[in-house]
C-alpha positions as CSV (number, residue, x, y, z in Angstrom):
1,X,130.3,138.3,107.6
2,X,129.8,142.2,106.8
3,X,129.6,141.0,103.2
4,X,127.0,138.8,103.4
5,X,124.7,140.9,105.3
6,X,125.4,143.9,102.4
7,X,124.5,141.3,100.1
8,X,121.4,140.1,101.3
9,X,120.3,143.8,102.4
10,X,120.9,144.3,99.0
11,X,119.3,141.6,97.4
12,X,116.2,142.1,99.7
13,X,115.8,146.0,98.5
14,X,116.2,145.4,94.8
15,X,113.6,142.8,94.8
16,X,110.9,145.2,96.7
17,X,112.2,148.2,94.7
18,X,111.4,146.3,91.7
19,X,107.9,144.8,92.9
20,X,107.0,148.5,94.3
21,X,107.6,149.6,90.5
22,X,105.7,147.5,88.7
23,X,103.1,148.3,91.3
24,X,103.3,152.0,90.8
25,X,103.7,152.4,86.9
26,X,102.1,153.0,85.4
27,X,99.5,151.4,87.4
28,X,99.8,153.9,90.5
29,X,100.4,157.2,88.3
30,X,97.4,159.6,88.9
31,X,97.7,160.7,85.0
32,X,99.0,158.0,83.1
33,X,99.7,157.5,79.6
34,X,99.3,159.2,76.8
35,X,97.8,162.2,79.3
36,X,100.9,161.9,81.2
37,X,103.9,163.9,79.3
38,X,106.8,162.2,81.4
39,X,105.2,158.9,81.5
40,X,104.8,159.6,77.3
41,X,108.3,160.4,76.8
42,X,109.6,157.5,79.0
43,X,106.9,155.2,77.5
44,X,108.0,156.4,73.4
45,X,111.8,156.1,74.2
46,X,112.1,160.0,73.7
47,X,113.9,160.9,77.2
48,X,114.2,159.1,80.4
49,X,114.0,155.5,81.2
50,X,111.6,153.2,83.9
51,X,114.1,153.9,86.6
52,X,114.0,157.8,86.2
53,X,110.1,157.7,86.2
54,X,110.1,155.4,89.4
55,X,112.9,157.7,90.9
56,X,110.3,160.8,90.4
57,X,106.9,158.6,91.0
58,X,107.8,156.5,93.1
59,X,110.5,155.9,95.6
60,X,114.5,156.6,95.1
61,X,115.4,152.8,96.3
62,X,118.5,151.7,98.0
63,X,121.9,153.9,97.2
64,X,125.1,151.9,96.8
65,X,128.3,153.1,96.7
66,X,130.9,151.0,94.5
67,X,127.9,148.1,94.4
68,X,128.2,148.2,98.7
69,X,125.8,149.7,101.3
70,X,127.4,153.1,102.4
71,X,130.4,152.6,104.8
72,X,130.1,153.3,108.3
73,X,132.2,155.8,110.0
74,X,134.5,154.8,113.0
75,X,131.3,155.6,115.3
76,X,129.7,152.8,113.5
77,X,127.3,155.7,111.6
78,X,126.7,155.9,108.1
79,X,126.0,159.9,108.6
80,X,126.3,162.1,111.9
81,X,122.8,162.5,112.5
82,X,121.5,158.4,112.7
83,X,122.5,156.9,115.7
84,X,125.2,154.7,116.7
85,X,125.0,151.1,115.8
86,X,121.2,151.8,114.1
87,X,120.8,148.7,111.6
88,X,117.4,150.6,109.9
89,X,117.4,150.6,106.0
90,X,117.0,154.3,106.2
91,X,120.4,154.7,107.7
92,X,122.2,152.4,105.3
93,X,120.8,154.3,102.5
94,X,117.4,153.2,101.7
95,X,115.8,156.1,100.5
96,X,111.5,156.0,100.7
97,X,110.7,159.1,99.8
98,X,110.8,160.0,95.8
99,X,112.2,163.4,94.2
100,X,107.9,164.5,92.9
101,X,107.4,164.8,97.3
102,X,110.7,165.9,98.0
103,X,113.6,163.7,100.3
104,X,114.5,164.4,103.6
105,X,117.8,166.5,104.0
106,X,119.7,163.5,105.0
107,X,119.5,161.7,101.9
108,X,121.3,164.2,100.0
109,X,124.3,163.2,101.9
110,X,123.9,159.4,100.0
């Protein structure tokens, strides 16, 4: 039963992560290409790939550990500081908040 639900959590945030993507680039970027060096060295194959340009631009997605959601700890966390039993996205390691803005200290833990 824990299975399924990590597989349709998963599921679920891969298909938003990847609709939120093609929203943002390079659609969304405030500079796009050819003004925009990342996007123009992502865009000409030189360094860096989609994902590394949404991971900077836009959000850092869902983080899986060995293709699963994060365990949880014996006091049903995933980290200390979330609270017992909290089913939130955030807390199983759905990250919002891109590396451009900064993350919160939290999600350096996933």
């Amino acid at each position: 039963r824990a299975q399924e639900y990590e597989g349709t959590v998963i599921g679920k945030n891969s298909e938003n992560w990847s609709d939120l993507i093609n929203m943002c680039i390079p659609v969304g970027l405030k500079l796009t290409f050819p003004r925009n060096c990342f996007a123009s060295m992502v865009t000409t194959g030189a360094k860096g790939s989609k994902v590394n340009q949404s991971q900077v631009s836009c959000c850092l997605g869902q983080q899986e550990l060995e293709g699963r959601l994060p365990p949880l700890m014996c006091t049903y966390r995933s980290l200390p500081c979330f609270a017992p039993c909290d089913t939130a996205t955030r807390t199983r390691g759905y990250i919002s908040d891109r590396f451009l803005s900064g993350i919160r200290p939290q999600e350096f833990f996933f």
